[in-house]
MIVOLUM-935077 format. One record per residue (C-alpha): residue in three letters; x, y, z. Coordinates in pm, 1 decimal, always signed. Layout:
<node rest="Ala" X="X" Y="Y" Z="Z"/>
...
END
This chain:
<node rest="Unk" X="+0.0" Y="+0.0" Z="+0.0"/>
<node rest="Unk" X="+179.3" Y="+359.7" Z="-120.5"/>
<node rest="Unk" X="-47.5" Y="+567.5" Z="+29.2"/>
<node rest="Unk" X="+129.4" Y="+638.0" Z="+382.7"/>
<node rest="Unk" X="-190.8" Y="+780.1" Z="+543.2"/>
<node rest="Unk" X="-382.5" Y="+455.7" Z="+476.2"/>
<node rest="Unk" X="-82.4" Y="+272.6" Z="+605.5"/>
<node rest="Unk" X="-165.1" Y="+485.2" Z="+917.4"/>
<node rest="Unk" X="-536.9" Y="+434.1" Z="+879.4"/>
<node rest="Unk" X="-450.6" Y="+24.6" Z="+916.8"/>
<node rest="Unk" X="-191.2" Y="+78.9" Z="+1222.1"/>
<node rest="Unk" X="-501.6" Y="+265.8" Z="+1423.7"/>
<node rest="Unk" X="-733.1" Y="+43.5" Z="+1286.7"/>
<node rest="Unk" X="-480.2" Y="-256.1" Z="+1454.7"/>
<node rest="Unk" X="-486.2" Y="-95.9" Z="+1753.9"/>
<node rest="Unk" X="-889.4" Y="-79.2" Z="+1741.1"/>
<node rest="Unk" X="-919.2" Y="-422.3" Z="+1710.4"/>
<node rest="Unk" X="-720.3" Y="-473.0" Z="+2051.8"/>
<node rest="Unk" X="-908.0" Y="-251.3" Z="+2216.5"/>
<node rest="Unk" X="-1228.8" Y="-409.0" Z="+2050.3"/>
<node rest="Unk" X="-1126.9" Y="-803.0" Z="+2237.7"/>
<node rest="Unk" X="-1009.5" Y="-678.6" Z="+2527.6"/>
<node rest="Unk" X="-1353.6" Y="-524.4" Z="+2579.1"/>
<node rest="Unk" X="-1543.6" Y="-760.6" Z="+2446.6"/>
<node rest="Unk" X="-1325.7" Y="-1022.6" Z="+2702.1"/>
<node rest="Unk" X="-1470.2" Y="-842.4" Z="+3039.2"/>
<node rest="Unk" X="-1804.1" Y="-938.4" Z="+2988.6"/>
<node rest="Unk" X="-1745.3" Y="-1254.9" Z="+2736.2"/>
<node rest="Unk" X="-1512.5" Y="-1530.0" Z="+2815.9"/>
<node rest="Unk" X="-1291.0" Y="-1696.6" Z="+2534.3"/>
<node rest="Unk" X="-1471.9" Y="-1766.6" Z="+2183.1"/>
<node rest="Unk" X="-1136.5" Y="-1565.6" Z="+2063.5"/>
<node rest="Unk" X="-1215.8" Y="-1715.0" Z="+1710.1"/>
<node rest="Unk" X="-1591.2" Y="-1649.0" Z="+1744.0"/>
<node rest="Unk" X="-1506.5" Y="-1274.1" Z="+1793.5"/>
<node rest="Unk" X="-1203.7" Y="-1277.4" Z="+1535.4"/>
<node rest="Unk" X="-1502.7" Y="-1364.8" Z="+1276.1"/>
<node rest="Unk" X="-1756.5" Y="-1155.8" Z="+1374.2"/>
<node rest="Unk" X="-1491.7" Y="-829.2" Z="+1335.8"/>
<node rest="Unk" X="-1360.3" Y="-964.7" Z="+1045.0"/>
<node rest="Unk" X="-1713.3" Y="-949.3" Z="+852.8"/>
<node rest="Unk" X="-1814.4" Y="-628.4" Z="+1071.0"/>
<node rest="Unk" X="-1554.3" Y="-438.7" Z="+884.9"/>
<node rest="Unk" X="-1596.9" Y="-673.5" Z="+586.7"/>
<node rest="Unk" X="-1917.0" Y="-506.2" Z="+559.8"/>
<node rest="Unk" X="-2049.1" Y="-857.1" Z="+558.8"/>
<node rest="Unk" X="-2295.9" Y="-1052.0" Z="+752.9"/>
<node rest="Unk" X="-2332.0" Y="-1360.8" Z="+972.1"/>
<node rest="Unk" X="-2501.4" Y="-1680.1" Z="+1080.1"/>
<node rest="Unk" X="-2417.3" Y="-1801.9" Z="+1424.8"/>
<node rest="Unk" X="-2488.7" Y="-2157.6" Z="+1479.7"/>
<node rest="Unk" X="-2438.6" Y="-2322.2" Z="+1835.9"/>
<node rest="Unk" X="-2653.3" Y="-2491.9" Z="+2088.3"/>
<node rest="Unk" X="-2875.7" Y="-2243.0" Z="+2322.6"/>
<node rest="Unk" X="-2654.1" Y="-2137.4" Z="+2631.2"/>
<node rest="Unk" X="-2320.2" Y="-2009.0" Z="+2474.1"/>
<node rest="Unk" X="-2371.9" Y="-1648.8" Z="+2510.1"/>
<node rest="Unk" X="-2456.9" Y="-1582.9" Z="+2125.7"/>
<node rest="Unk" X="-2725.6" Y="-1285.4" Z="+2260.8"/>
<node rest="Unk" X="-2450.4" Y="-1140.4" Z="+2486.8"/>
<node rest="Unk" X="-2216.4" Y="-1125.9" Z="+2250.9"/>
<node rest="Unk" X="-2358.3" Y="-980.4" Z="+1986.6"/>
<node rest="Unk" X="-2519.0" Y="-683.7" Z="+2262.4"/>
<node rest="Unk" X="-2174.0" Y="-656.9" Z="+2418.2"/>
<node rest="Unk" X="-2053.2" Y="-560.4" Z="+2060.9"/>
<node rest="Unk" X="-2286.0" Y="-358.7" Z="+1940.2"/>
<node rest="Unk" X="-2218.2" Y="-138.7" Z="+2324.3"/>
<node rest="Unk" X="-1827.5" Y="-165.5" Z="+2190.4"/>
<node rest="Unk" X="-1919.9" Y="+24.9" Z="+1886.8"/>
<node rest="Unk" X="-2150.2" Y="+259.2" Z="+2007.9"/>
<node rest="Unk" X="-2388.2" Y="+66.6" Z="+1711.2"/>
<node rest="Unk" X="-2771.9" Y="+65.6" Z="+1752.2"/>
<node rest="Unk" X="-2891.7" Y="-278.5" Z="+1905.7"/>
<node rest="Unk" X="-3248.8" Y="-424.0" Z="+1791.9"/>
<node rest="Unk" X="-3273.0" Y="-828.6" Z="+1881.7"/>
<node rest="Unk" X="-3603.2" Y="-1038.6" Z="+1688.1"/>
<node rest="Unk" X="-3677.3" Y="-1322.0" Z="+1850.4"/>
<node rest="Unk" X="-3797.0" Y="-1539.5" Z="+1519.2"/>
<node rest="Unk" X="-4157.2" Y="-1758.1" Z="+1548.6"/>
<node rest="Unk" X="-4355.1" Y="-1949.5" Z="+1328.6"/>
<node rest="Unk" X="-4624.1" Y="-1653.7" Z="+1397.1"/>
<node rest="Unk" X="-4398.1" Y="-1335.1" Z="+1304.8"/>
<node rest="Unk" X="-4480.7" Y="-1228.2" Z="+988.2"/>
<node rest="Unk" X="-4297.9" Y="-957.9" Z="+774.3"/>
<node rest="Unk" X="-4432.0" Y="-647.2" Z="+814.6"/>
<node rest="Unk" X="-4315.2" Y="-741.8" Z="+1230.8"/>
<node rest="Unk" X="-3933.6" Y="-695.5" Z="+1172.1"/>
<node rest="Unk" X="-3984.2" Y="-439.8" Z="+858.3"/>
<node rest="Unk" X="-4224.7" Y="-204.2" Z="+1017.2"/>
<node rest="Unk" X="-4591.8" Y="-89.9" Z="+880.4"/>
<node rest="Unk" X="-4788.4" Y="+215.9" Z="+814.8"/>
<node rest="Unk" X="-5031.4" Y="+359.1" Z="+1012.7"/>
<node rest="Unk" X="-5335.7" Y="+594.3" Z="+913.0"/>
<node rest="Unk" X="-5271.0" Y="+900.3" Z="+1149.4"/>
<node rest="Unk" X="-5546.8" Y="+1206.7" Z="+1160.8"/>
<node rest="Unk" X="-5369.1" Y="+1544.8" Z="+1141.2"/>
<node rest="Unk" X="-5560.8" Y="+1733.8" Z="+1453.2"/>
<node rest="Unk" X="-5542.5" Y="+2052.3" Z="+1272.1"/>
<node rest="Unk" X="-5687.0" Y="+1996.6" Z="+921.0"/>
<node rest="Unk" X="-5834.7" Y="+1637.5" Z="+1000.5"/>
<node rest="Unk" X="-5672.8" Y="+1534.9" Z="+719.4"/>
<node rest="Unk" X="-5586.1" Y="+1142.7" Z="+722.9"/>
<node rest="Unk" X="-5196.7" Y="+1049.6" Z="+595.3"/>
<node rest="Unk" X="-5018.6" Y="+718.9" Z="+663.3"/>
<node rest="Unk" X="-4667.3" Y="+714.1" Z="+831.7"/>
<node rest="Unk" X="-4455.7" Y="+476.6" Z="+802.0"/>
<node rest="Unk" X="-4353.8" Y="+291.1" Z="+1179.0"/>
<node rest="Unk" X="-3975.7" Y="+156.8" Z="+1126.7"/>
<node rest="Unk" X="-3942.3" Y="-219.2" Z="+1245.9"/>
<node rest="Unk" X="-3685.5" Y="-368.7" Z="+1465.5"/>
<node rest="Unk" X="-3435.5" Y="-422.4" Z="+1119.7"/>
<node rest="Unk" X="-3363.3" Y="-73.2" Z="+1150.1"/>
<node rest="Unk" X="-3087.2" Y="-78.5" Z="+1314.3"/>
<node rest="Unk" X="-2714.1" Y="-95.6" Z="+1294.4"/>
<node rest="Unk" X="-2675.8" Y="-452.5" Z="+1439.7"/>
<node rest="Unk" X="-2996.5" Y="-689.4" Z="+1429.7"/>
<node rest="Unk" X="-2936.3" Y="-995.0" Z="+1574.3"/>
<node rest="Unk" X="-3181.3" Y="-1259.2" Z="+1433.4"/>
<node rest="Unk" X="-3259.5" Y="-1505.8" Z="+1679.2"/>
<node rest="Unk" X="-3350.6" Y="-1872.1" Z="+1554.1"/>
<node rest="Unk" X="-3388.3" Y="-1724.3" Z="+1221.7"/>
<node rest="Unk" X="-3445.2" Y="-2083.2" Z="+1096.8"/>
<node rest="Unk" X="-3801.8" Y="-2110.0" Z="+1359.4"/>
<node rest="Unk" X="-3965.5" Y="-1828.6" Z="+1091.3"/>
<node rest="Unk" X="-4174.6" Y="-1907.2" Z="+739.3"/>
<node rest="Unk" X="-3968.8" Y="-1869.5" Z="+410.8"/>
<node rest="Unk" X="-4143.2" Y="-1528.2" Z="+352.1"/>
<node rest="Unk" X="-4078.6" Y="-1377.7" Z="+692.1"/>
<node rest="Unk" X="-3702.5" Y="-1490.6" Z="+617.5"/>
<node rest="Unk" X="-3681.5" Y="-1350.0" Z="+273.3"/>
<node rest="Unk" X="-3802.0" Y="-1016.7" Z="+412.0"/>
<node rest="Unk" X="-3491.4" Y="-961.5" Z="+632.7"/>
<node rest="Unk" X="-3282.7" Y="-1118.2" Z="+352.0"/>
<node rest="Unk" X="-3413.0" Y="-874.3" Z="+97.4"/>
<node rest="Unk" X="-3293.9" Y="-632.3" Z="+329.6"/>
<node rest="Unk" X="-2975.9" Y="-743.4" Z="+377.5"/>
<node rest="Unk" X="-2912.4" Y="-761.4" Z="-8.2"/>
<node rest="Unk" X="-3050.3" Y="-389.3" Z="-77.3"/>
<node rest="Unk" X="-2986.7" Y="-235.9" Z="+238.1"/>
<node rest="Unk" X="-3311.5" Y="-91.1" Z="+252.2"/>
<node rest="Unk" X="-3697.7" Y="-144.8" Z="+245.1"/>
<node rest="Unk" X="-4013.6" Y="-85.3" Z="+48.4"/>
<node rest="Unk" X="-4346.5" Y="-8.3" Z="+231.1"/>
<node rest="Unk" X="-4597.9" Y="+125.3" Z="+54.3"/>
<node rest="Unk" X="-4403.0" Y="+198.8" Z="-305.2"/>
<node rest="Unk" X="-4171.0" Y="+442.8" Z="-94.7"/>
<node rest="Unk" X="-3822.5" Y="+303.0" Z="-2.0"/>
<node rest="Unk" X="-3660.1" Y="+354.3" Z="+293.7"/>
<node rest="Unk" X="-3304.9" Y="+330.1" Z="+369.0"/>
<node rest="Unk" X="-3146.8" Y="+138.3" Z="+625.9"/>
<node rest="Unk" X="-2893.7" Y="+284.6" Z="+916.6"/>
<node rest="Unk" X="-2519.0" Y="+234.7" Z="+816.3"/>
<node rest="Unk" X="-2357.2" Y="+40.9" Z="+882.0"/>
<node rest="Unk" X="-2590.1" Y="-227.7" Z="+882.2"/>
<node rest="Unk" X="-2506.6" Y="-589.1" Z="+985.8"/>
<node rest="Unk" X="-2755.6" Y="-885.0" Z="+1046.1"/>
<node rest="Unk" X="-2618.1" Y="-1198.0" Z="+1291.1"/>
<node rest="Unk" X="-2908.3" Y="-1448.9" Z="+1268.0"/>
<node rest="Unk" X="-2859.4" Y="-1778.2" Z="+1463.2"/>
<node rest="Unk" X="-2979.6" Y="-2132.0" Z="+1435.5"/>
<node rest="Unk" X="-2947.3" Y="-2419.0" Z="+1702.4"/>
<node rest="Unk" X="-2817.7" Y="-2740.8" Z="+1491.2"/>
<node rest="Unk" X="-2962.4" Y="-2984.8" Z="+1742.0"/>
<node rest="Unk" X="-3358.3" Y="-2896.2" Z="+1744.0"/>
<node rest="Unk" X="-3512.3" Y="-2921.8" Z="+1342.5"/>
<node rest="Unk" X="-3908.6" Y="-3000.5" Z="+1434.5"/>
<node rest="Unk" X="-4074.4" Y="-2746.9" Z="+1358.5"/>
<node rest="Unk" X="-3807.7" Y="-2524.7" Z="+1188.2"/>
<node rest="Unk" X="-3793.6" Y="-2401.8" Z="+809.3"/>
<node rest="Unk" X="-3391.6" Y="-2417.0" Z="+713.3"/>
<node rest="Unk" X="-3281.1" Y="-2125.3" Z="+514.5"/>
<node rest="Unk" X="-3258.6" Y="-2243.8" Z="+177.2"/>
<node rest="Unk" X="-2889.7" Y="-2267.7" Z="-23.1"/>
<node rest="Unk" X="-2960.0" Y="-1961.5" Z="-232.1"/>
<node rest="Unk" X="-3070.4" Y="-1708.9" Z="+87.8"/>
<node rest="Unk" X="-2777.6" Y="-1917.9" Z="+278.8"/>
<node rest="Unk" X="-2535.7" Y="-1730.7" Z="+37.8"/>
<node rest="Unk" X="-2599.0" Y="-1416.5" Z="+141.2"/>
<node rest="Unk" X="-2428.7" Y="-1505.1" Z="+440.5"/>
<node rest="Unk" X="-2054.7" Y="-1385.9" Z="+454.3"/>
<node rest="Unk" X="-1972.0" Y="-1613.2" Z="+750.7"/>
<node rest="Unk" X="-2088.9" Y="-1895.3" Z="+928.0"/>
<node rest="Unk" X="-1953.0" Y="-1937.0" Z="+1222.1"/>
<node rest="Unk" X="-1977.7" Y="-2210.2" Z="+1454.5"/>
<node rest="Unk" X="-1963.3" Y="-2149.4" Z="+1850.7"/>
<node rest="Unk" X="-1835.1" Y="-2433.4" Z="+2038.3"/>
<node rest="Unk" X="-1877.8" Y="-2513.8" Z="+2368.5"/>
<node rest="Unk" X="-1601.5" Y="-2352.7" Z="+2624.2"/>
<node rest="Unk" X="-1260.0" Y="-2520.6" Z="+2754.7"/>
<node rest="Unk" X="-1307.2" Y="-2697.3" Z="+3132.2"/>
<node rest="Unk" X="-1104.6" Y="-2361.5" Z="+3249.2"/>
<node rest="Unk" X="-1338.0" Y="-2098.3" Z="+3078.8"/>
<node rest="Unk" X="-1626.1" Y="-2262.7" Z="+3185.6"/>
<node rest="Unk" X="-1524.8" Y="-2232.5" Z="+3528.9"/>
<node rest="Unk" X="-1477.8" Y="-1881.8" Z="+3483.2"/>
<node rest="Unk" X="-1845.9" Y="-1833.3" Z="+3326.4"/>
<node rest="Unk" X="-1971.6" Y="-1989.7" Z="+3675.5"/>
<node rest="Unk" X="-1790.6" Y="-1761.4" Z="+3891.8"/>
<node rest="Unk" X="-1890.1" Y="-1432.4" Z="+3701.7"/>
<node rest="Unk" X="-2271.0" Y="-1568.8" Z="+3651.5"/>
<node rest="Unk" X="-2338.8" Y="-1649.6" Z="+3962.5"/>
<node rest="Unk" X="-2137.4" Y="-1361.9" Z="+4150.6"/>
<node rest="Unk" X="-2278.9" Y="-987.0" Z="+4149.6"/>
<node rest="Unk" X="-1973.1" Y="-881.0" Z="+3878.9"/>
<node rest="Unk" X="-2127.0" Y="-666.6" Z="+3674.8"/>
<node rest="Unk" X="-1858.3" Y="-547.6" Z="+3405.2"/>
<node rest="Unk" X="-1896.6" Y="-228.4" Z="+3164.0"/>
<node rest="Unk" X="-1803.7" Y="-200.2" Z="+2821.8"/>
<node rest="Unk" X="-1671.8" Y="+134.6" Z="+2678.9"/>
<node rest="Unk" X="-1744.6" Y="+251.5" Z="+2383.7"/>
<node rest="Unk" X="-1470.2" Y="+251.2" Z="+2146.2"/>
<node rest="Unk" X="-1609.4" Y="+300.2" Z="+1814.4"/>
<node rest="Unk" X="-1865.1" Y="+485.7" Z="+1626.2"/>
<node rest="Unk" X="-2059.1" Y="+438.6" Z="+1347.0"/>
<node rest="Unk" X="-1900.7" Y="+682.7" Z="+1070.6"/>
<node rest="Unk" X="-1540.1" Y="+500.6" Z="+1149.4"/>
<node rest="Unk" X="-1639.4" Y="+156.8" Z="+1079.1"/>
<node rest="Unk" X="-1773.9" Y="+325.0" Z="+760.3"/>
<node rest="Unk" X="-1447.1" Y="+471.0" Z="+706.9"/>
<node rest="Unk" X="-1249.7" Y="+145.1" Z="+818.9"/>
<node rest="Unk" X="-1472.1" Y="-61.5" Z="+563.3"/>
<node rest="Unk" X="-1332.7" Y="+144.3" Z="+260.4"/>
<node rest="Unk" X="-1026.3" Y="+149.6" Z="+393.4"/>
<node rest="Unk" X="-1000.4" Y="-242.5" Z="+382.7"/>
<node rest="Unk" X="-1071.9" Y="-267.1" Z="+11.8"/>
<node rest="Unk" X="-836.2" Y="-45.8" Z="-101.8"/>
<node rest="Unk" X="-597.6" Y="-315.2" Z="+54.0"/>
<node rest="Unk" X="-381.7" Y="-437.3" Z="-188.5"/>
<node rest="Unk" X="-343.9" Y="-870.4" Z="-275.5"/>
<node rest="Unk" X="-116.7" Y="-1053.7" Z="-516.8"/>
<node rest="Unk" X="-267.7" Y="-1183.7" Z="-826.6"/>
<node rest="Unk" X="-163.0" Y="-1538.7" Z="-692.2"/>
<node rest="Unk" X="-295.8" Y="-1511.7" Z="-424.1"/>
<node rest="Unk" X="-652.8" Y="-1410.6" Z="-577.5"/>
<node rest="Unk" X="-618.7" Y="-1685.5" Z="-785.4"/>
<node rest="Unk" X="-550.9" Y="-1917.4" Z="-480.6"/>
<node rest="Unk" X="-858.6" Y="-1783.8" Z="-348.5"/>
<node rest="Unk" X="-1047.6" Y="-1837.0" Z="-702.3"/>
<node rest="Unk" X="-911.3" Y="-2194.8" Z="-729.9"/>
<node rest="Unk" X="-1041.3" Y="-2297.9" Z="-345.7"/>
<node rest="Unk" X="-1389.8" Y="-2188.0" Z="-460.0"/>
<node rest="Unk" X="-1361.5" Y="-2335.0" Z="-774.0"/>
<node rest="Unk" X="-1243.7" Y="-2683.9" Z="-681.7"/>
<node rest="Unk" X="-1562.0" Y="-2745.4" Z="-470.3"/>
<node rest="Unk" X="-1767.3" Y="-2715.9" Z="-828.0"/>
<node rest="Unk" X="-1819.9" Y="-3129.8" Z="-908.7"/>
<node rest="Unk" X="-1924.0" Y="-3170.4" Z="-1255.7"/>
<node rest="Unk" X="-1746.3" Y="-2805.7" Z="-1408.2"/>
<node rest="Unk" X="-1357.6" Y="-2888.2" Z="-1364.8"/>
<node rest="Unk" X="-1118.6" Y="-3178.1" Z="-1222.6"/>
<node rest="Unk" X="-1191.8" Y="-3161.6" Z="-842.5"/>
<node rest="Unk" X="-1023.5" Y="-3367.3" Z="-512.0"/>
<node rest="Unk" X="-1131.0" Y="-3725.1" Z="-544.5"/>
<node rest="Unk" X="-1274.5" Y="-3621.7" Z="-203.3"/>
<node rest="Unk" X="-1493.4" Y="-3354.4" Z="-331.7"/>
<node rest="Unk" X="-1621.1" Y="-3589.5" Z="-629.0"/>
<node rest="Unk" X="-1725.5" Y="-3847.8" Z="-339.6"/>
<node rest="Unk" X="-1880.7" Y="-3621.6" Z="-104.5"/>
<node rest="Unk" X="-2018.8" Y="-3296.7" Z="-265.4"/>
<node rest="Unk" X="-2316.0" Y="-3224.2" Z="-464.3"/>
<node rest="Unk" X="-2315.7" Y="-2903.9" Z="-496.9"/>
<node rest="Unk" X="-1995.3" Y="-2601.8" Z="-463.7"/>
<node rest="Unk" X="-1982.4" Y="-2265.9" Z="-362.2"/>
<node rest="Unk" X="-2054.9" Y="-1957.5" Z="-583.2"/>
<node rest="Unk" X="-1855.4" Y="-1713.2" Z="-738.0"/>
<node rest="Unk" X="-1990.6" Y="-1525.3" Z="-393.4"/>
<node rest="Unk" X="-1724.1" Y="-1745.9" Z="-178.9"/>
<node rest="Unk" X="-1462.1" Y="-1605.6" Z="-432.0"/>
<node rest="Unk" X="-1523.6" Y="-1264.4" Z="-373.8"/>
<node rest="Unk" X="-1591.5" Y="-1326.1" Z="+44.8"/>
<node rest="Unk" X="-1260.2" Y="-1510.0" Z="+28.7"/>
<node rest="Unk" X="-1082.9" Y="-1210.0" Z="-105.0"/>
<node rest="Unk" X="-1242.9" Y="-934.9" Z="+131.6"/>
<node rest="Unk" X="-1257.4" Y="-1164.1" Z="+455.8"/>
<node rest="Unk" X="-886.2" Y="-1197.7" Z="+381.5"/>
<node rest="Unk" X="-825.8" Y="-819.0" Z="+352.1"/>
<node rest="Unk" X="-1010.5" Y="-771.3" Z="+656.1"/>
<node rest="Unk" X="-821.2" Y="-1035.8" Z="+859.7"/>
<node rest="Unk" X="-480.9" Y="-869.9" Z="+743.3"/>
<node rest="Unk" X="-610.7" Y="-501.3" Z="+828.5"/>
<node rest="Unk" X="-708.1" Y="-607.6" Z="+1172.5"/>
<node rest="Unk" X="-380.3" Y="-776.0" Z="+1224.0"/>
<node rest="Unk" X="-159.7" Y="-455.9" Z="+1126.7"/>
<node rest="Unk" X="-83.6" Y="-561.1" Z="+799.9"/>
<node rest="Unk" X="-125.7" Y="-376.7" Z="+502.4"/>
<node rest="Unk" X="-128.1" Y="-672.8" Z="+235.3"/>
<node rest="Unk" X="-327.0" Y="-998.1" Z="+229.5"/>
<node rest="Unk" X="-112.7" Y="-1332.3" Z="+298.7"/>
<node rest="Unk" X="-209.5" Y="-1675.2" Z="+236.8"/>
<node rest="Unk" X="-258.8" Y="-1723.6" Z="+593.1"/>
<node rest="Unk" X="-520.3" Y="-1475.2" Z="+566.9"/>
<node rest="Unk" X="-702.6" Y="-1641.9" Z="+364.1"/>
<node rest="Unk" X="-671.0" Y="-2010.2" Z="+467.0"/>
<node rest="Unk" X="-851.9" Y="-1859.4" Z="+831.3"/>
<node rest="Unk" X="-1114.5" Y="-1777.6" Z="+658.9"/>
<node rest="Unk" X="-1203.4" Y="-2032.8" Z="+470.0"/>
<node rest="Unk" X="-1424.7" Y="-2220.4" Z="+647.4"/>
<node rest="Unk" X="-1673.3" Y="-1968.4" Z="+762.1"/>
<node rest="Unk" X="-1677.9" Y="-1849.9" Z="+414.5"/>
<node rest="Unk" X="-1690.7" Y="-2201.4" Z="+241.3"/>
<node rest="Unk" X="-1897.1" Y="-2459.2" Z="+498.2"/>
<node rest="Unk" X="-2234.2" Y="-2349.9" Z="+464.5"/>
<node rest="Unk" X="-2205.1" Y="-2287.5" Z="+90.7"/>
<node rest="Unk" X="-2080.4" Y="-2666.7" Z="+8.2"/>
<node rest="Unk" X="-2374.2" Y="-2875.9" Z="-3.0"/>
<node rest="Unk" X="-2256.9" Y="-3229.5" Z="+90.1"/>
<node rest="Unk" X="-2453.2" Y="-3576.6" Z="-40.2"/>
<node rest="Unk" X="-2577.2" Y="-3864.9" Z="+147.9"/>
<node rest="Unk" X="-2233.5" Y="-4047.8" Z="+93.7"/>
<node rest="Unk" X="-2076.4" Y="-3766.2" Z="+323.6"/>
<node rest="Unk" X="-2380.7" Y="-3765.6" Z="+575.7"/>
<node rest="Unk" X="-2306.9" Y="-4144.4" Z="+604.6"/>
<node rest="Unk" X="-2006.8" Y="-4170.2" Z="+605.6"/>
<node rest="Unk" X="-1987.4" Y="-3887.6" Z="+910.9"/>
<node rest="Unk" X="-1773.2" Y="-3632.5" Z="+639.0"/>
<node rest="Unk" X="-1841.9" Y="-3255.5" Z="+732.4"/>
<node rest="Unk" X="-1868.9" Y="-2969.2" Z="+521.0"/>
<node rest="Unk" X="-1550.5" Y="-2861.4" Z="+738.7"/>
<node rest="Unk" X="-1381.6" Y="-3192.5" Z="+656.0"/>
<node rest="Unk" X="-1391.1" Y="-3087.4" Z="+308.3"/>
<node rest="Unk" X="-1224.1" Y="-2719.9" Z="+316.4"/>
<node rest="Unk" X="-958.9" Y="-2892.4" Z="+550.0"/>
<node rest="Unk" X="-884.3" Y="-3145.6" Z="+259.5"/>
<node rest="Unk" X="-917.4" Y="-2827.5" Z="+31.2"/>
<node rest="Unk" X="-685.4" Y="-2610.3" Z="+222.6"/>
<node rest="Unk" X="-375.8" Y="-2931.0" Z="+246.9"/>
<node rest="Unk" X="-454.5" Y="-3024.5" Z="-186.5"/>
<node rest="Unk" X="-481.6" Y="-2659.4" Z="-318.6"/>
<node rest="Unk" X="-134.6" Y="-2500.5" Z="-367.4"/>
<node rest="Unk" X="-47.7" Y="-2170.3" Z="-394.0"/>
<node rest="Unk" X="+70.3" Y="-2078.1" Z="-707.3"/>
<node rest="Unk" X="+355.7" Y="-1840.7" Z="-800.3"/>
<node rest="Unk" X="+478.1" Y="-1835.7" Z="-441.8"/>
<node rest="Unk" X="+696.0" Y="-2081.7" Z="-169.5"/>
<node rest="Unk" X="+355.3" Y="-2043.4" Z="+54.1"/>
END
């Protein structure tokens, strides 16, 4: 990167992104990677699907952050009952008192917000889904003919439990893709569990501080695509897309045996500004191929779609990046 100012821009950004964990750690304990991600696609300007079993502080994480940023906070708790209109707002007839005259006016819903954290997004109809999908994609609504724009920036975290399906409605592969990230949360290690229990059942009440607003994330966001990567290095990024495609090129014999369907020219592009992102929050002001293998299994797991033979044979989605990552070399470099 020439430009010394952005160079600068990065350092500060750097140090943001300390100051971002070590806030985040007083009131949430480990998920390091869990909060690695999330930044990453926050600055990304991406989104993300958290998926973990109820209990791992996926609600207080995503509050905690949004009081880090000094973001707007709106949390839906997704039903079978909640229609669209519920997160996207209405209008209402309202009588003008002074002429009587009758006008409608428009009520925002909870998706206006800076971070909307969609709870058990998959416990919602398909068209209550594709409403806060459609705003995700066009960053705004339409009520009534009249658009609205959303707050910026805007970022959606929905979450799904893996272990309860009755009764659910799975986000189909196509709305999946709109997804930057999925990110798994795991349970926590015997010794951070311990610490969980002592501050949950104690009267420790930490406070965040604010150390980010709205326009500077803005700011940080263009600043991370101006960040320069090495044609072989795109093309690695192009090529681990690419090789989950069974059917359109020569794949892994692992891939051939266990995937039906690949990832998008969407994972491509995610690959290459996750990796940007990663390297700008690091202090760096070019993408390495480190970068980019750490992100490529939020970016890629939920957008390879594997067959029964993997589902029998007990073969993750996350089985197949790993093979991925060790088979795909990068070309035009010793990495």
């Amino acid at each position: 990167m020439s430009d010394e100012h952005d160079v600068q821009a990065v350092e500060r950004l750097h140090e943001v992104y300390g100051n971002l964990q070590r806030e985040l750690s007083k009131v949430v304990v480990g998920q390091h990677e869990v909060i690695e991600q999330l930044l990453i696609a926050l600055f990304a300007g991406g989104h993300c699907l958290l998926v973990g079993v109820p209990g791992l502080a996926k609600t207080l994480l995503v509050r905690t952050l949004a009081e880090a940023l000094s973001l707007d906070f709106s949390r839906v708790q997704f039903t079978p009952d909640l229609m669209p209109a519920d997160i996207t707002g209405t209008e209402v007839i309202q009588e003008d008192r002074a002429s009587g005259e009758r006008r409608f006016r428009f009520l925002p819903g909870p998706v206006f917000a800076n971070i909307v954290l969609a709870d058990e997004i998959n416990r919602t109809p398909p068209k209550t889904q594709a409403a806060l999908l459609e705003a995700m994609q066009e960053q705004q609504v339409t009520i009534g003919g009249e658009r609205h724009g959303l707050p910026q920036p805007f970022f959606v975290l929905a979450t799904q439990n893996p272990i309860e399906q009755e009764g659910t409605y799975p986000l189909p592969e196509a709305q999946l893709d709109r997804f930057m990230f999925e990110v798994l949360v795991d349970y926590p290690e015997e010794d951070e569990e311990l610490l969980i229990i002592k501050q949950t059942t104690s009267d420790y009440s930490p406070s965040v501080t604010a150390t980010l607003g709205a326009d500077e994330i803005q700011n940080y966001a263009k600043l991370i695509r101006r960040i320069p990567i090495a044609d072989h290095l795109a093309r690695y990024a192009l090529q681990l897309a690419r090789q989950t495609r069974v059917g359109k090129m020569k794949v892994p014999e692992l891939v051939e045996k266990y995937v039906s369907w690949g990832a998008g020219p969407r994972a491509s592009q995610y690959l290459v500004l996750a990796a940007k992102a990663r390297a700008a929050l690091h202090g760096r002001f070019c993408v390495g191929s480190d970068d980019i293998r750490a992100v490529a299994a939020p970016v890629l797991r939920h957008r390879i779609i594997a067959n029964f033979n993997a589902e029998a044979d007990g073969v993750s989605a996350d089985t197949i990046v790993q093979h991925l990552l060790e088979e795909t070399r990068v070309e035009g470099s010793a990495a």
